[in-house]
Each structure stands twice: as structure tokens, then as C-alpha cells.
N, C-alpha and C positions, 0 to 999 in steps of 0.2 A: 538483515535485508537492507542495510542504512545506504547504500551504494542507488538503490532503486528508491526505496523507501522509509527517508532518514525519520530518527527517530527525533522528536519535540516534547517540550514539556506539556504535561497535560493537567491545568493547573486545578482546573473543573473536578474532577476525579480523584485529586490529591488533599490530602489532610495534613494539618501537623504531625504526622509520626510518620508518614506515608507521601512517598513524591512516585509519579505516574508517569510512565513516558512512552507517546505512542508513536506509528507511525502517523506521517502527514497527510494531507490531504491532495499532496502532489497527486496521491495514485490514482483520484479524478482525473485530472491533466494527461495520463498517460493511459489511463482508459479511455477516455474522449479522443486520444490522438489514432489508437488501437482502430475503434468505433469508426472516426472516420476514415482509415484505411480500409475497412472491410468495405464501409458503402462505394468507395472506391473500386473497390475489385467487383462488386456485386453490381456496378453498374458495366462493369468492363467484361464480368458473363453476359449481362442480358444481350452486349452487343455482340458476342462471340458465341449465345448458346445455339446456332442453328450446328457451328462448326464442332461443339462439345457432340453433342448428341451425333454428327456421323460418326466422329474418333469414338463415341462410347459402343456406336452400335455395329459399326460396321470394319473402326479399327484394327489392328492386330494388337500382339501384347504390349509394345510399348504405346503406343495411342490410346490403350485404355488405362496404361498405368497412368501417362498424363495427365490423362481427364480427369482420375480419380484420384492423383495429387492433387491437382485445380477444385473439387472439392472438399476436399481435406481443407485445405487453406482457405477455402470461400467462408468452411463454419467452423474455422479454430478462430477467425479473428475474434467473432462475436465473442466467443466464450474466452479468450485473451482478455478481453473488453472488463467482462464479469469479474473476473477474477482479480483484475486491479483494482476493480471498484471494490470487493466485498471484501478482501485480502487486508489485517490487521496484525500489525505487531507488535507487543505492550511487554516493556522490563518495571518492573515495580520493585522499589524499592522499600522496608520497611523497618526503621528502626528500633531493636528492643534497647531494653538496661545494657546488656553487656555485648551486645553484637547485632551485624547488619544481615538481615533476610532480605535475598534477590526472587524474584520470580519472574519466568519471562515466558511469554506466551504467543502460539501462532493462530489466529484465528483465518476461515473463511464462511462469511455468514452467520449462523450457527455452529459451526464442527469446528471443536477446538481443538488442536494438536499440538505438539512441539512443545507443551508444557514441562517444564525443568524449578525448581528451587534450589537455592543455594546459600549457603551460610557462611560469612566472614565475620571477619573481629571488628572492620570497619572499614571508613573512608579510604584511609591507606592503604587498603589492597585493592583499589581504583588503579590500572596500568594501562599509560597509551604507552601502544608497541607498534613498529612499522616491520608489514609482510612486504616484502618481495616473492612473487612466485616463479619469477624465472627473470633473469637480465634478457633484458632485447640487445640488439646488435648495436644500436645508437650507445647506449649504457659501456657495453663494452669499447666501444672506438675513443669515449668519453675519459674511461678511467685511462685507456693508454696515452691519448693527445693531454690528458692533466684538466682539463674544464671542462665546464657543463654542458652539456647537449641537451636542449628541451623537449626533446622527443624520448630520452633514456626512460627507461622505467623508476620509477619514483614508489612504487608500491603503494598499498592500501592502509590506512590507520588505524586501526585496532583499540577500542578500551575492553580489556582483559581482567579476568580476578587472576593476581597473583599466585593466591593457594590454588587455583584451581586449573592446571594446565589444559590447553584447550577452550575452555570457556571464553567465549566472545560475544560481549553486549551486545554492543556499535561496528562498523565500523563504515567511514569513509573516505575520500578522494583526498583531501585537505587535513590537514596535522592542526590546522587554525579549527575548523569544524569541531573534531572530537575534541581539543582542548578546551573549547564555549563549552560543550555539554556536557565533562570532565566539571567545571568550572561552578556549570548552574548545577548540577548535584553536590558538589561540595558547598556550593553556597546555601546550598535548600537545608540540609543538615544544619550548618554551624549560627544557622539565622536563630539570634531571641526566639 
């Protein structure tokens, strides 16, 4: 989830054998923005609910499907809201004698899901890899003219385990990004 919800070190939580990395606390930020959207909309019913309530009562079917999007979206924002705020993402990493145990975890609230383990030989099977999921039209006009176009797709930065296809830590927008946290895991490791 690094794209929404990039992951940091979490230095509180980590031990010498053991380095912790969570998400950030951006997902405040984007709860609160969420939050204040809905009071937005919830002020923009009170001033429209005399018009909801003919469309719901005395509408036909597309006037009531309206209305009843308009609620749908009045109490998904809140719970958008919730879920940013309660929504946790945690890779831990843990060094034995002879090899590196990952474990990466999805939490919201309480209910933990998306729990995975995984076991390499070590640091060295740390990979940043760049996804592209589709060339945009910019991208392509780009490779034909020979230079850059800042709008071409660029794709997304990946740190990957090598043995393990598929498996993806991190990933986000900047190649500088996942390099730092490529960087501060291998420095957590090789440190006295």
C-alpha cells in the first residue's frame, strides 16, 4: 500500500535482531481530508434534503436510484474516513544465524488479515524493480520523437524478494523513495 500509505521505519517497535516498518501517519491526513469531504456533502444534503425526500418519495426509478446513490456516498465518506485512520501496514524483518525471516502484515483495528512469512538467505535478495502497467499515448509519442515527455508513464518502484516471484514489500512513485528504504534496511542489518 506504499503508493497511499508508504512504509517508515519504526524504530520504537524494532530491536537489534529485528527492524519494523510501518505505515505512516499520512493516513491521518487523508482521513481528515476524507472527513472533511463528507461534512461537505452533509452540509450540501441538509440544503437539498427537502428536494431528496420528493425524488425518494414520489420519484420514478431513476430519481430514486439517485437519491439512493446520494446516500450511499453521504455514509461511505465517513466510513472512507475510518478506515484510513484504523488501516495499518507492517513488513518486519528478522534476522537468524543463517537467513532473513520477512513478515508483512494488514491490519484494520483489531482484524488482522493479509498476514504472509517469508524466508530468504539475506539482504541480497532485496530487488528494486520498475512496473509499468500499460504505456500511455505520451510514452509512446516519446519513444518515436527519441526524448522525454513528462507525462509518459514512468511506472511504479517495486522492492521485491528475488526467490520469491510476486512478492512485493513496498512500492512507490520515486526510484529515490524505495532506494532510501532499500538503503535504511540494509544499513539496519550491517550496523555494529
Amino acid at each position: 500500500m506504499g503508493l497511499v500509505f508508504p512504509l517508515e521505519l519504526d524504530l520504537r517497535h524494532s530491536r537489534p535482531t529485528t527492524l519494523v516498518l510501518t505505515s505512516t501517519t499520512k493516513r491521518f491526513a487523508v482521513g481528515g481530508s476524507f472527513l472533511f469531504i463528507g461534512l461537505v456533502l452533509a452540509a450540501m444534503y441538509l440544503a437539498a434534503a427537502p428536494l431528496f425526500d420528493i425524488m425518494w418519495k414520489q420519484g420514478e426509478l431513476f430519481d430514486k436510484g439517485l437519491a439512493a446513490f446520494f446516500y450511499f456516498i453521504l455514509f461511505a465518506y465517513p466510513l472512507v474516513c475510518f478506515v484510513c485512520w484504523f488501516y495499518k501496514s507492517s513488513v518486519t524483518f528478522e534476522r537468524t544465524d543463517s537467513k532473513l525471516l520477512i513478515r508483512t502484515t494488514q491490519t484494520l483495528g483489531p482484524i488482522r488479515w493479509g498476514t504472509a512469512n517469508y524466508e530468504c538467505a539475506g539482504l541480497e535478495d532485496l530487488e528494486v524493480d520498475n512496473w509499468k502497467g500499460a504505456v500511455n499515448v505520451a510514452a509512446v509519442a516519446a519513444q518515436n520523437r527519441g526524448r522525454q515527455d513528462r507525462y509518459a508513464t514512468r511506472g511504479h518502484w517495486l522492492l521485491k524478494l528475488k526467490s520469491k516471484p510476486g512478492v512485493v514489500l513496498e512500492r512507490r512513485a520515486k526510484r529515490e523513495d524505495i532506494d532510501w528504504l532499500k538503503g535504511q534496511i540494509e544499513a539496519f542489518f550491517r550496523a555494529p
